[in-house]
N, C-alpha and C positions, 0 to 999 in steps of 0.2 A: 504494500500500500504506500509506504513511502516512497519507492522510487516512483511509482506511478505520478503520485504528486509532485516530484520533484522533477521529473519529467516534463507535467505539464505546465508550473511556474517559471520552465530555463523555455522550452522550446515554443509556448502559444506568445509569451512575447518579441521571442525572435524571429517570429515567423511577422508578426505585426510591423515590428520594425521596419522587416524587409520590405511587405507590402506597401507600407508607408513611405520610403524612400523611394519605391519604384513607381508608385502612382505617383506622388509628388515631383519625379524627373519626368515623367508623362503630361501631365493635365498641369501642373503649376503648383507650387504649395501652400498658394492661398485655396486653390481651388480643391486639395486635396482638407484641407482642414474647415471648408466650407462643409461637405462632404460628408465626415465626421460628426462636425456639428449639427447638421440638418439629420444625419443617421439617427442621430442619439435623442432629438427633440420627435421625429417622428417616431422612433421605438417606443418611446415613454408615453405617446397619446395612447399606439393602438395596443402595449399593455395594459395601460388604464382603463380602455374598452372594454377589450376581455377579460379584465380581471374582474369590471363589475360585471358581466354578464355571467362570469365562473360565480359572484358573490352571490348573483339570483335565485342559478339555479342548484347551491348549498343549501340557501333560506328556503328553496321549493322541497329539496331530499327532507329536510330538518322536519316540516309542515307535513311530506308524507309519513313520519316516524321513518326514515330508511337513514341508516347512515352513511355521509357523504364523502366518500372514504375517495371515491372516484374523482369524486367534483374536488375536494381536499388538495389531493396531487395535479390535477389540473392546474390548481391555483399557485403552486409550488414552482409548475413552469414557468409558468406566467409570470412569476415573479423574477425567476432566475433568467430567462429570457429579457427584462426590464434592464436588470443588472450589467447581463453581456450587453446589451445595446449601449449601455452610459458607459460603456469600459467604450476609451477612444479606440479605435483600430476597424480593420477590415473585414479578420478573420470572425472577430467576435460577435460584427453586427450582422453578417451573412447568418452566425448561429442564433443571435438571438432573434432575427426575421424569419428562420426556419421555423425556434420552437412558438412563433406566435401563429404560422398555419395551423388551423383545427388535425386536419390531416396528419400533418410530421408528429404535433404534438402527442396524437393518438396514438400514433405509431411509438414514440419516445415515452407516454405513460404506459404502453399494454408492457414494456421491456423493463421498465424500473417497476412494474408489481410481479413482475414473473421470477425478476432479479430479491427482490424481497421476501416473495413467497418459497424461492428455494434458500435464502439462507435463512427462513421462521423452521422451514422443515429440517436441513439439516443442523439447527442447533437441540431440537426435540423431535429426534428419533424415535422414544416413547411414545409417545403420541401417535405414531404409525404403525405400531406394532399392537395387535390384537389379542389378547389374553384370555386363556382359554379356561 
């Protein structure tokens, strides 16, 4: 787990650097921090959209008694996707415009409940075994 981390604090801002010097020798570097700036102001609205619309339909799960265990991690995105977007860089705003598609996002919660649901299982292995 650590190198993994340490991996992605040396390498996703080296990789932004790069991006950033190499658009910036391309389109100009006012234009490439225009760019940025406008990434990170429209990330932040169309998280704020979805995030109340994730907020609604918790208060709708909540209102049917069902818990919103689904709509919960949605909002999880939604937030983390917010975060990539304000982080300056390239790579980040690509990821965080991915996780605010309904679609990718779907795609990215069914992997982190299935990632969760096997490490619930195998830390109680009891639980799966039948006693006779």
């Amino acid at each position: 787990m650590f190198f993994k981390l340490f991996l992605a604090f040396t390498t996703i801002p080296l990789v932004e650097i790069y991006l950033l010097i190499h658009i910036g020798s391309v389109f100009g570097v006012f234009t490439s921090i225009a760019l940025v700036f406008f990434t990170g102001l429209l990330g932040a609205y169309l998280a704020r959209i979805q995030g109340i619309k994730t907020l609604f339909k918790i208060q709708e799960s909540i209102k049917e008694g069902r818990m919103p265990s689904g709509e919960l991690l949605e909002a999880l995105l939604i937030v983390a996707a917010g975060i990539v977007l304000l982080t300056p860089g390239f790579l980040t705003d690509t990821i965080g415009f991915l996780l605010l598609l309904p679609n990718i996002r779907e795609i990215v919660k069914s992997w982190v409940q299935s990632k969760i649901k096997n490490q619930y299982m195998s830390e109680r292995p009891e639980d799966t075994i039948i006693e006779q």
